[in-house]
PyMOL commands that place a pseudoatom at each C-alpha (Angstrom):
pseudoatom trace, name=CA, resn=UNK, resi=1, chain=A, elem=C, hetatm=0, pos=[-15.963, 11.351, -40.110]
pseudoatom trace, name=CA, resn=UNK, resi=2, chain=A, elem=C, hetatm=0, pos=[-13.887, 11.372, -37.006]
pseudoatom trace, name=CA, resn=UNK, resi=3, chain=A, elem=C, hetatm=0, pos=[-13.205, 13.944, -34.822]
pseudoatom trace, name=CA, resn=UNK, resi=4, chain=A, elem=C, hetatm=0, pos=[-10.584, 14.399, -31.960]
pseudoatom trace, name=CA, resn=UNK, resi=5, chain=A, elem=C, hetatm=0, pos=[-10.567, 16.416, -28.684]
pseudoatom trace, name=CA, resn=UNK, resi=6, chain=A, elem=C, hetatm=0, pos=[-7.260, 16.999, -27.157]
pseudoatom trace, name=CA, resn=UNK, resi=7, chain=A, elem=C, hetatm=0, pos=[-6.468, 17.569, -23.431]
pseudoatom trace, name=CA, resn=UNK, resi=8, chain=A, elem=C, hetatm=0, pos=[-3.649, 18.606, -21.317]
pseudoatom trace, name=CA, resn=UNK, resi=9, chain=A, elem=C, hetatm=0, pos=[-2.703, 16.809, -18.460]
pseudoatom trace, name=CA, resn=UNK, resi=10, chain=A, elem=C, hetatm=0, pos=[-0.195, 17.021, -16.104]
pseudoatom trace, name=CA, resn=UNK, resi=11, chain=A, elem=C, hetatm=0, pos=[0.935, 13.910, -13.815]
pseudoatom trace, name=CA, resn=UNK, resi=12, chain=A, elem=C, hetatm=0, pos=[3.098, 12.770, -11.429]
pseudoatom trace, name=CA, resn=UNK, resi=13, chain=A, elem=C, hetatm=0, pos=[5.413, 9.846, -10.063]
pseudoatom trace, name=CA, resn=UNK, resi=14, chain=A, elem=C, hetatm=0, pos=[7.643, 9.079, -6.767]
pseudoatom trace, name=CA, resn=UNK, resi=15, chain=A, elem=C, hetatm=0, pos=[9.171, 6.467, -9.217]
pseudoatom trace, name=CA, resn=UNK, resi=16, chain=A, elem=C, hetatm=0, pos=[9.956, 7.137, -12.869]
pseudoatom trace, name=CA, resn=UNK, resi=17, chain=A, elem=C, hetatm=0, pos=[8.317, 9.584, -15.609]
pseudoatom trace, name=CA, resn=UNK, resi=18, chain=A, elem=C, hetatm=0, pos=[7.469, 5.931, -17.703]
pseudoatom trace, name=CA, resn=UNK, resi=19, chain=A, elem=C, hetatm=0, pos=[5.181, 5.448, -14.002]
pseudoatom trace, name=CA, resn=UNK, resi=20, chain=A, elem=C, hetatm=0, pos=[3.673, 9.005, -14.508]
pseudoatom trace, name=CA, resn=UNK, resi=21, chain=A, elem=C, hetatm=0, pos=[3.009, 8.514, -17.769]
pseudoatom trace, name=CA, resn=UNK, resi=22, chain=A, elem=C, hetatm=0, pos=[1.215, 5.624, -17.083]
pseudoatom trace, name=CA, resn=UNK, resi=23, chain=A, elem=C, hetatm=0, pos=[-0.464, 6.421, -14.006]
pseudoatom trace, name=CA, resn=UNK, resi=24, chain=A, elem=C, hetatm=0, pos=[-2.213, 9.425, -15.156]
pseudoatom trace, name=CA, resn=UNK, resi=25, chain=A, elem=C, hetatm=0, pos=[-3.580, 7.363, -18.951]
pseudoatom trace, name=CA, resn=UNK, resi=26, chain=A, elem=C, hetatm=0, pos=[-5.262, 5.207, -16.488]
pseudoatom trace, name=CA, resn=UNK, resi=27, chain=A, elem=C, hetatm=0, pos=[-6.458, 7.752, -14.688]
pseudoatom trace, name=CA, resn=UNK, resi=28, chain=A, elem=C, hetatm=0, pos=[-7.553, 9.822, -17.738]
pseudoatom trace, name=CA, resn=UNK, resi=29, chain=A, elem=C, hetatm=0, pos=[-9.493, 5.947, -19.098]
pseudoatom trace, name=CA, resn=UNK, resi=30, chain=A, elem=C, hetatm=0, pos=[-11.378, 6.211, -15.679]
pseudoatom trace, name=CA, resn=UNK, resi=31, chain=A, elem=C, hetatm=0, pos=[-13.664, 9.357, -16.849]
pseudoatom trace, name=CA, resn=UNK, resi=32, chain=A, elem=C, hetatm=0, pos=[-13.098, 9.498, -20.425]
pseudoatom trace, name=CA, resn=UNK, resi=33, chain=A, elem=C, hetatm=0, pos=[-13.676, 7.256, -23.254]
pseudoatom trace, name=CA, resn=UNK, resi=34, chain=A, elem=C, hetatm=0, pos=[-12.349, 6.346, -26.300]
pseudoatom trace, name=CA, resn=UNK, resi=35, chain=A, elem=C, hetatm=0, pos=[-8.801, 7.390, -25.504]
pseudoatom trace, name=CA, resn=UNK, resi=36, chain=A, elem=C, hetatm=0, pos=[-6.947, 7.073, -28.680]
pseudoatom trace, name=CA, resn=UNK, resi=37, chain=A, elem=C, hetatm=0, pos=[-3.174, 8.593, -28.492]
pseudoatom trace, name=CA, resn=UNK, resi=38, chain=A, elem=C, hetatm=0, pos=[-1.146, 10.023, -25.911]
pseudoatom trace, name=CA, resn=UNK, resi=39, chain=A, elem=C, hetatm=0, pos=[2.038, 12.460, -26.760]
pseudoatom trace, name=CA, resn=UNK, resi=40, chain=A, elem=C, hetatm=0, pos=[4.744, 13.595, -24.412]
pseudoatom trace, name=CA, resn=UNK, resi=41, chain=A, elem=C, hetatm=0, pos=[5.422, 17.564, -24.413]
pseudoatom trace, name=CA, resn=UNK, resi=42, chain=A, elem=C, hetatm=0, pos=[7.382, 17.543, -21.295]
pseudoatom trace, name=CA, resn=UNK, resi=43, chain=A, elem=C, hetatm=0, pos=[9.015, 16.010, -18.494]
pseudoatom trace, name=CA, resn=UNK, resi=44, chain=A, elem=C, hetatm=0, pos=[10.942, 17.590, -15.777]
pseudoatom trace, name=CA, resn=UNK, resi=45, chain=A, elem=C, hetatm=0, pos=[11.352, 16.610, -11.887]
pseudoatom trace, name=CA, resn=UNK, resi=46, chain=A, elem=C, hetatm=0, pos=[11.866, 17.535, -8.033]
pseudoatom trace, name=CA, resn=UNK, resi=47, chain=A, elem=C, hetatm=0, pos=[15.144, 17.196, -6.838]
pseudoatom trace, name=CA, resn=UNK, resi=48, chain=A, elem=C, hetatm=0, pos=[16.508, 16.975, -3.359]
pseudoatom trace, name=CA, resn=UNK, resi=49, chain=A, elem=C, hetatm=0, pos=[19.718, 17.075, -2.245]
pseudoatom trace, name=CA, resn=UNK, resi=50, chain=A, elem=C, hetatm=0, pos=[21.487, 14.681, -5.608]
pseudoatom trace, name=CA, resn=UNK, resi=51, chain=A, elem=C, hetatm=0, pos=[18.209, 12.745, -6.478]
pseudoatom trace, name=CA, resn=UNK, resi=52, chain=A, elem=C, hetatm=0, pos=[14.963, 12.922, -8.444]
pseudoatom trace, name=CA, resn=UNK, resi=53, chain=A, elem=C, hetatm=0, pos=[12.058, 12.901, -5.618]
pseudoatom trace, name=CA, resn=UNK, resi=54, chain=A, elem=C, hetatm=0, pos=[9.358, 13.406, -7.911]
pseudoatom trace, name=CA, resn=UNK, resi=55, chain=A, elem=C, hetatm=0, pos=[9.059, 13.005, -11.895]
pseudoatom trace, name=CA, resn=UNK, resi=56, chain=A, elem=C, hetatm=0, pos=[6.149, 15.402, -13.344]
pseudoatom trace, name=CA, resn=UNK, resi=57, chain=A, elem=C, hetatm=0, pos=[5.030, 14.923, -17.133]
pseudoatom trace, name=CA, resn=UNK, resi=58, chain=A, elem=C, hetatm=0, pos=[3.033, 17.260, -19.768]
pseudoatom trace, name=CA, resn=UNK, resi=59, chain=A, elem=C, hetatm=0, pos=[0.562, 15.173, -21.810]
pseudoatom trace, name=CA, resn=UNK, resi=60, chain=A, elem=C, hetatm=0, pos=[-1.391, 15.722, -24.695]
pseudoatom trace, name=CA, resn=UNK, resi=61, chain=A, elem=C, hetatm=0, pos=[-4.149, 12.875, -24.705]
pseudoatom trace, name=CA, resn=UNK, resi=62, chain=A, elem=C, hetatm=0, pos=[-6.587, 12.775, -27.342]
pseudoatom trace, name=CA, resn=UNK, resi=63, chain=A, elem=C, hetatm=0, pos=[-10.146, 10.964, -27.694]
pseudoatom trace, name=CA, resn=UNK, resi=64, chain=A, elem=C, hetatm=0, pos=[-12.575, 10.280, -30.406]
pseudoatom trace, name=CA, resn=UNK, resi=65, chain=A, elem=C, hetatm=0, pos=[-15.809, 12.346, -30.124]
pseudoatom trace, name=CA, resn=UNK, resi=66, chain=A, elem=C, hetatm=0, pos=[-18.931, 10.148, -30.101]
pseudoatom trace, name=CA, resn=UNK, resi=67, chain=A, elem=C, hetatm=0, pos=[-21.149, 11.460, -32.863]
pseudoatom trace, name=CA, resn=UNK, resi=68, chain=A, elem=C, hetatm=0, pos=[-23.697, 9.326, -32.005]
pseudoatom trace, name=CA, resn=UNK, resi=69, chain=A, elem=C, hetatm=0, pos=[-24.387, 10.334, -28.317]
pseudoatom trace, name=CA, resn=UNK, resi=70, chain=A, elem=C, hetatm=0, pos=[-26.908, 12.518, -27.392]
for i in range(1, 70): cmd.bond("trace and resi %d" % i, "trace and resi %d" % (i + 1))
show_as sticks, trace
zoom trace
């Protein structure tokens, strides 16, 4: 049987919400393994003056439990 754990994560881009989307999976793959789906709950940015300076994004990232570690 397998079994999921979920975690929310929150990350950040100067550049797009695709980049902090991306950015903070890899980050996520550097201390967690088996990394197995990723869903969006929110995005929203920082605006100054008439632009976006900084795109923030909710995640829900999920990973397979391994059963057979001690």
């Amino acid at each position: 049987m397998e079994v999921e754990k979920h975690l929310l994560i929150t990350g950040s881009s100067n550049v797009s919400w695709k980049d902090a989307i991306v950015k903070s999976v890899e980050e996520a793959s550097k201390s967690i393994d088996y990394l197995k789906n990723v869903k969006i709950l929110n995005q929203y940015g920082d605006i100054s003056g008439n632009k976006i300076t900084m795109y923030h994004v909710d995640l829900d990232i999920s990973f397979v439990i391994d059963s057979s570690r001690k």
